[in-house]
C-alpha positions in Angstrom: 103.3 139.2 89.7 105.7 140.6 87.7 105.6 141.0 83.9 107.6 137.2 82.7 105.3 135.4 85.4 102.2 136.9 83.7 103.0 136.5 80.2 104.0 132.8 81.4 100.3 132.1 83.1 98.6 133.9 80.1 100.3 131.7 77.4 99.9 128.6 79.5 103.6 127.8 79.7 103.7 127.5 83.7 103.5 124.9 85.5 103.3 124.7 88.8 105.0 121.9 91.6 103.2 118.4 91.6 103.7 117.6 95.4 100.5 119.2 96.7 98.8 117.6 93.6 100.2 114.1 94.7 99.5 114.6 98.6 96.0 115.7 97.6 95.5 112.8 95.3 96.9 110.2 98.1 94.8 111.7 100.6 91.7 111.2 98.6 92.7 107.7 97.6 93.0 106.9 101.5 90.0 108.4 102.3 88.0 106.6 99.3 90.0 103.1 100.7 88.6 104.1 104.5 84.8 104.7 103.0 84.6 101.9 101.1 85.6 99.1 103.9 83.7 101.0 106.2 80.3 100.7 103.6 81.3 96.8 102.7 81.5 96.4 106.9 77.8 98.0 107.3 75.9 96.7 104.3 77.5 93.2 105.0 74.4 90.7 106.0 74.9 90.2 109.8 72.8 90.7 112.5 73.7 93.5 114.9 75.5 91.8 117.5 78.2 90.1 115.0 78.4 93.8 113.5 79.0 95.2 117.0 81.9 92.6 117.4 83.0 92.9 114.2 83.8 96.8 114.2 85.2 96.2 117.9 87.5 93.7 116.9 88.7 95.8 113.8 88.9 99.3 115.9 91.4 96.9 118.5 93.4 95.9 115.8 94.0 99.3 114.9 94.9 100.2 117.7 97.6 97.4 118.4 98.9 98.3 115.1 99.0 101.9 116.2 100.7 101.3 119.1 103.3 99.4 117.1 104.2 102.2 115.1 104.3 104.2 117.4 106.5 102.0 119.7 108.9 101.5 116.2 109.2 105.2 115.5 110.2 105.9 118.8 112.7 103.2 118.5 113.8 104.5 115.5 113.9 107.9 117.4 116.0 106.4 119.8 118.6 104.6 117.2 118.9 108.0 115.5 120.0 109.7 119.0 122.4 107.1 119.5 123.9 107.3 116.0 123.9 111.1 116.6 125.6 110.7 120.0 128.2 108.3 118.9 129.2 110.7 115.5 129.3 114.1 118.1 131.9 112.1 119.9 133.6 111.2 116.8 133.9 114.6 116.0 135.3 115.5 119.5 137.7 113.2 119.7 138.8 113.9 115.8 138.8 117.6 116.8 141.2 116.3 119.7 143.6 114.5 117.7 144.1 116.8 115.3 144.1 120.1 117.1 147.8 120.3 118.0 148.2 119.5 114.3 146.7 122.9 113.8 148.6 124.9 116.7 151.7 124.0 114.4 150.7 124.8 111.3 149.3 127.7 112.5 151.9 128.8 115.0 
């Protein structure tokens, strides 16, 4: 590091970004979210068949809802393409309109 940088970490003036700080912090808290309904599922009072059909029915629903975001970001994928499409031909037919413009103030 050179000199400034130091003299900034030894007199406790730097600071560093706070994104990795909040992704950490949000992974965590979705990890702590995931433990806990997972411990409030097993230490529920049910026999082991309900349990069974319990977790089943929650790992499906996951799933579905997986699929559906999935299925809405590709439509989403699929809007933006369009968009994209539609401005390139924009563009061109701008480009078009204007280009003989340019041959006479060029020419």
């Amino acid at each position: 590091m050179s000199d400034d940088a130091n003299e900034l970490v030894n007199e406790g003036e730097y600071e560093s970004s706070g994104r990795n700080t909040v992704a950490i912090g949000l992974a965590i808290l979705l990890i702590g979210f995931a433990a806990g309904a997972i411990a409030a599922a097993l230490l529920t009072p049910k026999t082991g068949k309900q349990m069974r059909r319990e977790l089943k029915r929650k790992a499906d629903d996951l799933r579905d809802r997986v699929e559906d975001w999935s299925e809405q970001a590709g439509n989403w994928a699929e809007k933006g393409s369009d968009l994209a499409n539609k401005a390139s031909e924009w563009a061109d037919a701008a480009k078009e309109k204007v280009a003989p413009l340019a041959k006479k103030i060029r020419g």
